[in-house]
Backbone as numpy.savetxt, mean C-alpha at the origin, in Angstrom:
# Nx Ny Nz CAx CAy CAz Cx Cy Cz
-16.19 10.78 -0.18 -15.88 9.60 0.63 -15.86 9.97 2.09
-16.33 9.01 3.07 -16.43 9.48 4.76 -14.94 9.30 4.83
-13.82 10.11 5.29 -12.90 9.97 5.32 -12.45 8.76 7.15
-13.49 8.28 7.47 -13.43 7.37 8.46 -13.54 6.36 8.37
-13.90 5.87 6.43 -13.39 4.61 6.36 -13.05 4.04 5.09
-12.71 3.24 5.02 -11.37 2.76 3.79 -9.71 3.47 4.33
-9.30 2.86 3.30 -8.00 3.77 2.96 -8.13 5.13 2.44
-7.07 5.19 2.89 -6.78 6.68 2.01 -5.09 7.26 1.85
-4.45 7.70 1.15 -2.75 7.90 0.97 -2.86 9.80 0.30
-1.84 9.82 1.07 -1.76 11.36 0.86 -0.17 11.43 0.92
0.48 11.78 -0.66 1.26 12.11 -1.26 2.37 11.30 -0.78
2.02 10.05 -0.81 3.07 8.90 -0.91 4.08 8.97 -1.94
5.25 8.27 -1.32 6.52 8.28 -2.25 6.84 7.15 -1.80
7.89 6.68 -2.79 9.08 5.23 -2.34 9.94 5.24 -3.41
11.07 4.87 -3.18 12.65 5.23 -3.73 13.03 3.57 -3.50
13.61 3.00 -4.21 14.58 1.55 -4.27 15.91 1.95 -4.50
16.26 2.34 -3.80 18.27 3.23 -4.73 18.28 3.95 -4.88
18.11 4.17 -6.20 18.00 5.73 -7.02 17.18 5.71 -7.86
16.06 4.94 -7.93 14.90 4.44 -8.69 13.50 4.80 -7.99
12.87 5.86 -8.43 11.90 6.21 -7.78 10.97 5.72 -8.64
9.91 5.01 -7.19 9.31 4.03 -8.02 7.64 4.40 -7.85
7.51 5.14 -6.68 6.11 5.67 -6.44 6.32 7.57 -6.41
6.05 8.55 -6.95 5.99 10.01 -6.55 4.74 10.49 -5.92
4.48 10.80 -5.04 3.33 11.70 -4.10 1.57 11.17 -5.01
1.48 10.08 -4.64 0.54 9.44 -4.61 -0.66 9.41 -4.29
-2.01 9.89 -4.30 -2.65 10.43 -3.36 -3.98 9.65 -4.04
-4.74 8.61 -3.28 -6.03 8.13 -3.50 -6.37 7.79 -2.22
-7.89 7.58 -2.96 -8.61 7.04 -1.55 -9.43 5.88 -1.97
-9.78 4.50 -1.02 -10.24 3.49 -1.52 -11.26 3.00 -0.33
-12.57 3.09 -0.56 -14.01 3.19 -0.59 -14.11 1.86 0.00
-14.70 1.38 0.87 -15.39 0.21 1.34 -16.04 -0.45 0.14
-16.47 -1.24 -0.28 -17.54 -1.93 -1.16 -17.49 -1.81 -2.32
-16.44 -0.91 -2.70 -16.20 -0.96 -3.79 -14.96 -1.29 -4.97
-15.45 -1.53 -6.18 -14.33 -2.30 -6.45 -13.58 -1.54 -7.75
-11.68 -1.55 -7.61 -10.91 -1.29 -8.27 -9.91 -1.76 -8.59
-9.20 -1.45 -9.51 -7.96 -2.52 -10.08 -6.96 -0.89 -10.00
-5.76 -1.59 -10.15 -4.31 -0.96 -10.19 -4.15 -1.46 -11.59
-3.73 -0.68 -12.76 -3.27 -1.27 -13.81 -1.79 -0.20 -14.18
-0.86 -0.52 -15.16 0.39 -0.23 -15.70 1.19 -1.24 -15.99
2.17 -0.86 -16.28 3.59 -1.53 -17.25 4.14 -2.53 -16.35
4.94 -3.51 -16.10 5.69 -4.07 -15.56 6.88 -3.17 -14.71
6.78 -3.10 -13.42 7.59 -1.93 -13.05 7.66 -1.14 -12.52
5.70 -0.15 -12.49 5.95 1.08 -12.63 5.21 1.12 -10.84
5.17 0.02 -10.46 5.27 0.51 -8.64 3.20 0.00 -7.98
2.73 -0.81 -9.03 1.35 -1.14 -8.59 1.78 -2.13 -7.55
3.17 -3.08 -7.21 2.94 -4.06 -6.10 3.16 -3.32 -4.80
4.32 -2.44 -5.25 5.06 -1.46 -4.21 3.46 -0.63 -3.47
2.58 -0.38 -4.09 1.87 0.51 -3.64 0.68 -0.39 -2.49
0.78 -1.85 -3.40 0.10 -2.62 -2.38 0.44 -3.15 -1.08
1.97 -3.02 -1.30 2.69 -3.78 -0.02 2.53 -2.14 0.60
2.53 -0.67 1.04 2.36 0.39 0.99 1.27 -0.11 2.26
0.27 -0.43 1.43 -1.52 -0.25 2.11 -1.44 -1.34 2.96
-0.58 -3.03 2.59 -0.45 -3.83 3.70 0.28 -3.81 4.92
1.31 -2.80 4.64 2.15 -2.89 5.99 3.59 -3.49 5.97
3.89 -4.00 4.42 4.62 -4.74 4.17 6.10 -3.78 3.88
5.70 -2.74 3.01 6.75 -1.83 2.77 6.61 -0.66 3.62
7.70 0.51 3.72 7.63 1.76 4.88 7.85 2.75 3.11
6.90 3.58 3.42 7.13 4.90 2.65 8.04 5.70 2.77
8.66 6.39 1.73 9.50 7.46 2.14 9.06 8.75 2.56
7.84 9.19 1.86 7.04 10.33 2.67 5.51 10.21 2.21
4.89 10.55 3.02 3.83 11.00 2.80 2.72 10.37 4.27
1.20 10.03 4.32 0.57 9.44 4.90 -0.19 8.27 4.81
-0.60 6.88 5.52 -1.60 6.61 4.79 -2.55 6.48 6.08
-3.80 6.03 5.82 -4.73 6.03 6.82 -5.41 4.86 6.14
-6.16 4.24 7.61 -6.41 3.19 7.56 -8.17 3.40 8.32
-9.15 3.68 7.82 -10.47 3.76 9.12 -10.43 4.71 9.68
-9.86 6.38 9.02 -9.51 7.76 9.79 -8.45 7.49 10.26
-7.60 6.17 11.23 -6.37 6.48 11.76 -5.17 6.13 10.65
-4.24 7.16 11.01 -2.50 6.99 10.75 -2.34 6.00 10.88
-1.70 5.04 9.74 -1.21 3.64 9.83 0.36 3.82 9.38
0.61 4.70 8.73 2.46 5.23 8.15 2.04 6.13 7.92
3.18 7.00 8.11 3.83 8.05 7.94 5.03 8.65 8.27
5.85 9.46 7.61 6.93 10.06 7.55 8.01 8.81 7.80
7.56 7.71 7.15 8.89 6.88 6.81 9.02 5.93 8.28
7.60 5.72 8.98 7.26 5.05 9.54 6.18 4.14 9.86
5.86 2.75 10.10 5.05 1.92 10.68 4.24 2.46 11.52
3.20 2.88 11.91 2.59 3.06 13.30 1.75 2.39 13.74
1.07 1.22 12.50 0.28 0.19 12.60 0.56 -1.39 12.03
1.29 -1.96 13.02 2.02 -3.71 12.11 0.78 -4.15 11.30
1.56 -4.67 10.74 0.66 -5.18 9.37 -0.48 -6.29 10.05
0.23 -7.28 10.87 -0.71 -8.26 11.39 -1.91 -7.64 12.18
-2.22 -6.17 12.20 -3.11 -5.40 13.14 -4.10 -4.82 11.98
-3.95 -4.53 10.48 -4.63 -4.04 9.87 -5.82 -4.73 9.49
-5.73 -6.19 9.20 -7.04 -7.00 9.11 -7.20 -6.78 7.31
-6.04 -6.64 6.55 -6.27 -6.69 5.19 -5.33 -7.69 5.12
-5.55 -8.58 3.90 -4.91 -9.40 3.04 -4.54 -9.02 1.31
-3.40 -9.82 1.39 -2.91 -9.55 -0.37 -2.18 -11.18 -0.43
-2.50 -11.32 -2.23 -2.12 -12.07 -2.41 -1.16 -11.89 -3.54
-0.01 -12.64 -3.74 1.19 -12.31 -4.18 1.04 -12.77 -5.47
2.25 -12.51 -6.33 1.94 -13.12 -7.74 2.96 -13.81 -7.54
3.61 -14.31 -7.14 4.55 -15.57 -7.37 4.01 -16.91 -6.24
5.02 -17.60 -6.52 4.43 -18.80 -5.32 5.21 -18.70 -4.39
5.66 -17.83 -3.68 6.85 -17.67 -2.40 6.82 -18.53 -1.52
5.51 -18.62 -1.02 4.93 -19.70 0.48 5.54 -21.06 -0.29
4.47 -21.78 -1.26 4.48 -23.03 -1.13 4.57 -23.31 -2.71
6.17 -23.49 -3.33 6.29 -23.72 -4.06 6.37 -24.29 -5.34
5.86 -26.13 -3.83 5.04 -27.16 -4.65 3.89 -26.96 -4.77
2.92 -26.34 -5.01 1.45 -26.17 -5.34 1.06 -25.86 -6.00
0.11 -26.61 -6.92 -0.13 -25.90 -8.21 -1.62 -25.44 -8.11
């Protein structure tokens, strides 16, 4: 992979309490191409998306966004409204009347 573009996460973690929900995580995700997140109810596939959106802060590790640092070491370095990715949620949070 050109490491200058897509994502990429290098040994991500995230903790909720005392519930570790992601351990040192490490992929990389390719322009044009296409993949799914699959597992159990639980086991940290939303956590990892809010991760890549900007939505959640990691507890350690890196991620990169296009070659640059977007988090790391349990920080933001790129607001989410700056990344130019979208996710869509599984509940109806926004607009509750809509079917």
């Amino acid at each position: 992979m050109n490491t200058k573009s897509g994502f990429r996460m290098q040994e991500i973690s995230k903790r909720y309490g005392n519930a570790e929900v992601l351990s040192r995580i490490s992929c990389s995700i390719t322009p044009g191409t296409g993949w799914g997140i699959l597992g159990n109810s639980g086991c940290g596939k939303s956590t990892l998306l809010r991760l890549l959106a900007g939505l959640e802060i990691p507890d350690t590790g890196t991620v990169y966004l296009n070659g640059q640092m977007i988090s790391a070491h349990g920080k933001i370095l790129m607001p989410p409204g700056k990344r130019k990715i979208s996710m869509v949620f599984q509940d109806l949070a926004l607009w509750p009347n809509l079917t």
